[in-house]
C-alpha positions in Angstrom: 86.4 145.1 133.3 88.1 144.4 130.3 92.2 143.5 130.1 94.9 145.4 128.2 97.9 143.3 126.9 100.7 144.5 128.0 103.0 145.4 124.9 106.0 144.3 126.3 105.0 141.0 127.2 103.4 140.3 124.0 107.2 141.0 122.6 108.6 139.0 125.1 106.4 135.9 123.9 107.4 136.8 120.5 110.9 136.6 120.9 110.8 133.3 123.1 109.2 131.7 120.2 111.4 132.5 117.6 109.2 135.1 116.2 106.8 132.4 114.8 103.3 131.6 115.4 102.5 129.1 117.7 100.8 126.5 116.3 99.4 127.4 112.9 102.3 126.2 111.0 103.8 123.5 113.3 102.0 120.5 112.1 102.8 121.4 108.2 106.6 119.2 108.1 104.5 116.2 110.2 101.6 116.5 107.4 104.2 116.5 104.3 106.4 113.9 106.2 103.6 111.6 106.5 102.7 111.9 102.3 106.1 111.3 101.6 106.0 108.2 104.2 102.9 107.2 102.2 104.1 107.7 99.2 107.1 105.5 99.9 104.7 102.7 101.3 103.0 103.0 97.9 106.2 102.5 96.0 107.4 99.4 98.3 104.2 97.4 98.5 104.3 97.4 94.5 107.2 95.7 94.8 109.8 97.0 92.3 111.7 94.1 92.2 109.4 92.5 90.0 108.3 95.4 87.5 110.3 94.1 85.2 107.6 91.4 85.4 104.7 92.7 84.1 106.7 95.0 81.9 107.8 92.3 80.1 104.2 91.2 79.7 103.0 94.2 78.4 106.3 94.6 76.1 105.6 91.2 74.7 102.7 92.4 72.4 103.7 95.3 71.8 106.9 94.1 69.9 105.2 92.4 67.3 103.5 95.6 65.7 104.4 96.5 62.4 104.7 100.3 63.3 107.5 100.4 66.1 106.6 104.4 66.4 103.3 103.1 68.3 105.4 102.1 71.3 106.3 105.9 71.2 102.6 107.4 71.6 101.0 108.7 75.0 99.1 105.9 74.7 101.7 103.3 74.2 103.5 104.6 77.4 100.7 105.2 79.7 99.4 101.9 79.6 103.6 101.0 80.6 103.4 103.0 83.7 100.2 101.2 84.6 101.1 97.8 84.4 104.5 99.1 86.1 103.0 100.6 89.1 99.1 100.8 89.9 98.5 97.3 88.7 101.1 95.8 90.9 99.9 98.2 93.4 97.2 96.2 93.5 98.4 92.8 92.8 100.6 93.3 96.1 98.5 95.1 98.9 96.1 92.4 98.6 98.8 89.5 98.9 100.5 91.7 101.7 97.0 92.4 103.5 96.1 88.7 104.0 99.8 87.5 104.9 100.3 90.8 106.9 100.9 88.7 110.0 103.0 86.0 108.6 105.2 88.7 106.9 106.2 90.5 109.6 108.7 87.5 110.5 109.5 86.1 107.4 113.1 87.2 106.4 112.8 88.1 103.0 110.0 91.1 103.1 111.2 94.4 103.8 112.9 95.5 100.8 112.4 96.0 97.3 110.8 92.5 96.5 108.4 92.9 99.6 107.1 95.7 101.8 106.9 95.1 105.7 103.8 97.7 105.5 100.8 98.0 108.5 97.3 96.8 107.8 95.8 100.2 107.9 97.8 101.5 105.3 97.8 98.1 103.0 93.9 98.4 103.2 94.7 102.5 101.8 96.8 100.9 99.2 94.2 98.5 98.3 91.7 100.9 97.9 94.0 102.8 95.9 95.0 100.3 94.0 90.8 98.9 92.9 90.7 102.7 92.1 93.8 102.8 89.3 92.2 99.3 88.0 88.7 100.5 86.9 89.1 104.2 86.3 93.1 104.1 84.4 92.0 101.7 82.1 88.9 103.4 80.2 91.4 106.3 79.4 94.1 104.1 77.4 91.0 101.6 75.6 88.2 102.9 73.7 85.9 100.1 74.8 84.3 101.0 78.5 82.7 97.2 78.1 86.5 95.4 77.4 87.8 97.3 80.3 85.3 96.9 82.8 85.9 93.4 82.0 88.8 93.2 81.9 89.4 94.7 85.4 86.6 92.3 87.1 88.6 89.6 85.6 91.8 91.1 87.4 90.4 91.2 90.4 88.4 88.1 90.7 92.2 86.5 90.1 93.5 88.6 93.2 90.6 88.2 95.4 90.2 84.5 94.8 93.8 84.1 95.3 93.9 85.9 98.4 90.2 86.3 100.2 87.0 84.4 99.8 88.2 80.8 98.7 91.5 81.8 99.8 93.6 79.9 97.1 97.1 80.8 98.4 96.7 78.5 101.2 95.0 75.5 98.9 97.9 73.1 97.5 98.0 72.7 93.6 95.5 75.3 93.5 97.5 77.7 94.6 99.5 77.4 91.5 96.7 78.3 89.3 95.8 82.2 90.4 99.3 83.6 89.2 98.2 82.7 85.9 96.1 86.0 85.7 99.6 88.0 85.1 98.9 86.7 82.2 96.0 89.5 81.6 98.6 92.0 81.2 99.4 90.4 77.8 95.7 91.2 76.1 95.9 94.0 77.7 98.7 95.4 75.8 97.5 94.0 72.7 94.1 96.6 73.6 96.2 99.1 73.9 98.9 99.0 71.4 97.8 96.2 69.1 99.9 93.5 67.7 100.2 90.6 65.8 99.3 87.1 66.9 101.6 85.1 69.2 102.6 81.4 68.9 101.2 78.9 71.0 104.0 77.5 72.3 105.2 80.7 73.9 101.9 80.6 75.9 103.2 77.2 77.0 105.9 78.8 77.7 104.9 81.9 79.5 102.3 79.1 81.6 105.6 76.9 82.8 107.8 79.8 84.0 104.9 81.2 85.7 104.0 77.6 87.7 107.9 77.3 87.8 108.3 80.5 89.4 105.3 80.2 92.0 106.8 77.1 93.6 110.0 78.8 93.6 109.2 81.6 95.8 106.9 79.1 97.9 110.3 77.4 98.4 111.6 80.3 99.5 108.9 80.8 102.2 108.8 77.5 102.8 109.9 77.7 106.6 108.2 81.1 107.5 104.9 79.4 105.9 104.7 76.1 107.5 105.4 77.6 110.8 102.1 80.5 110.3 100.2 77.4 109.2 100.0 78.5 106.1 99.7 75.3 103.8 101.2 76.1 100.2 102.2 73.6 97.9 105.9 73.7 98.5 104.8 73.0 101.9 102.3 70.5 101.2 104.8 68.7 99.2 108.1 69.2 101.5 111.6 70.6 100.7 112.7 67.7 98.6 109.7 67.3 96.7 109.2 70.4 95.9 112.9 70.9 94.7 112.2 67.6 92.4 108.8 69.3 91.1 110.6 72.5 90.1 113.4 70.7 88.1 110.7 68.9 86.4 108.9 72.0 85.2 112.4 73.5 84.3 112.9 70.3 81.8 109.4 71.0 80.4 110.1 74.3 79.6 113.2 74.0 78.3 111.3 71.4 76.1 108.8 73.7 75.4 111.3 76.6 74.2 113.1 74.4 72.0 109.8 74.1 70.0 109.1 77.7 70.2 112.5 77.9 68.5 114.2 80.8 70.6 117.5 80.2 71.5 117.6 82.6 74.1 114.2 81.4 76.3 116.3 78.1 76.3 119.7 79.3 77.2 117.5 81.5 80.1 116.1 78.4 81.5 119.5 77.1 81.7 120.7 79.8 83.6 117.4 79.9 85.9 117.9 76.0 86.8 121.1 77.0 87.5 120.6 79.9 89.8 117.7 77.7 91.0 120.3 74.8 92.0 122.8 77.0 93.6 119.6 78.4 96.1 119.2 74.6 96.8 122.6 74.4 97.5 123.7 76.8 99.7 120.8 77.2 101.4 120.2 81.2 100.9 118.3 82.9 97.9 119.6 86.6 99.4 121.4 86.8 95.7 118.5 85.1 93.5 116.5 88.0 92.9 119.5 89.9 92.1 120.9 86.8 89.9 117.3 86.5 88.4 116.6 90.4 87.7 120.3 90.7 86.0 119.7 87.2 83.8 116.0 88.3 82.8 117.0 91.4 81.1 119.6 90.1 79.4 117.1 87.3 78.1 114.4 89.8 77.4 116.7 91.9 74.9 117.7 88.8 73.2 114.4 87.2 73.5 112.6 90.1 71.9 114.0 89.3 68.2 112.6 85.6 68.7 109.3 87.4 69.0 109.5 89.0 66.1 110.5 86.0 64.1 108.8 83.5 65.2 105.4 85.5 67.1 103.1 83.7 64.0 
């Protein structure tokens, strides 16, 4: 025989349960919570301490067109918001993937300049982030041939650096991988145009990007030689090292002077200094502060030497 609910204890049921239905609806704030949480995870393992970075890089082009309206079109500011976010996206989760263990106790992840993320959702954001760099770029440069190349060329920096040869854990070499930041600069010529650079700001760009790759070994230093990971700071020891950095700070202050803009020299300065004080004191929790604050005040007054002296 077949069972009649009883009205009353149907209402009953309702009104213990607030009057809403059991369980369709109950995972909906645990599904959005968890986008936003990805969402977040996204943001951090880009690191946005060091937009600035490759906005910079994509700026430097861009400054030297004749038209300044061009930095103004859709096309002009997409390719900023890739180099800002999905590039670095990219650039990050694959660091952050291989050193995912050694991160986890080094002090300085965990913030802007360095998400503490889990390997499931660094391999999300590196899938995400091989996605942005082949299908993004097409839209912003008319040539599908320069921009498949350009993103195999992107990659092959990041996966030598981090898988197959493993380059961040060869000394000397180690240095030589960061220098594909370097491809944001064509990049932004691609997109925006612009008129030739000079040569010694390539030296330039090439110093401070050695400079700063030791630097932030330094800074690891510890956490790295205790994971076993062998970087040149550590190959090379704490005093070494130090001397190596001041050495590459004297060469690109050399290097500025003949590039003829007063304000990469007086930012080298101020670097070495910040650089010294680090040494000194034995923290760097203010350097990236003290570095972010005395970049853009060198990029505004570094932008005019471009335009003088970009020929």
């Amino acid at each position: 025989m077949s069972s009649v609910a009883d009205p009353r204890s149907e209402a009953l049921l309702n009104i213990e349960s607030g009057g809403r239905e059991p369980s369709s609806h109950a995972s909906t704030p645990s599904c959005i919570n968890d986008v936003v949480a990805f969402l977040l995870t996204l943001i951090k393992v880009s690191r946005p301490g060091f937009w600035h970075w490759t906005v910079v890089m994509y700026l430097v082009p861009c400054i030297t067109v004749d038209d300044s309206h061009m930095l103004l079109t859709p096309r002009a500011i997409s390719g900023l918001v890739f180099v800002t976010f999905p590039l670095n996206l990219l650039v990050y989760a694959m660091n952050d993937l291989k050193d995912v263990d050694i991160d986890k106790f080094n002090p300085r992840k965990g913030g802007l300049h360095g998400a503490l993320a889990s390997t499931n959702d660094l391999r999300k954001c590196c899938v995400l982030g091989i996605l942005f760099l082949f299908l993004l770029p097409p839209l912003m440069i008319s040539s599908l041939e320069w921009s498949a190349a350009w993103s195999l060329v992107v990659l092959a920096f990041n996966w030598l650096y981090n898988f197959g040869p493993t380059l961040s854990r060869v000394p000397v070499l180690d240095m030589l991988a960061p220098l594909g930041y370097g491809c944001v600069v064509p990049f932004g010529y691609k997109v925006v145009g612009g008129n030739p650079l000079n040569p010694w700001f390539w030296a330039f760009i090439v110093l401070v990007i050695f400079r700063t790759q030791l630097w932030f070994q330094r800074m690891d230093l510890v956490a790295d030689a205790t994971a076993g990971k062998r970087t040149t700071a550590v190959w090379m020891g704490e005093q070494v090292s130090l001397i190596s950095a001041l050495i590459v700070f004297c060469c690109e202050l050399g290097v500025s002077n003949q590039w003829g803009c007063w304000a990469a020299q007086v930012w080298v300065v101020y670097s070495a200094l910040v650089f010294l004080l680090e040494a000194y004191t034995k923290s760097h929790s203010n350097t990236m502060y003290l570095m972010f604050v005395g970049a853009i005040f060198a990029v505004l007054f570094a932008f005019p030497c471009l335009r003088e002296h970009h020929l």
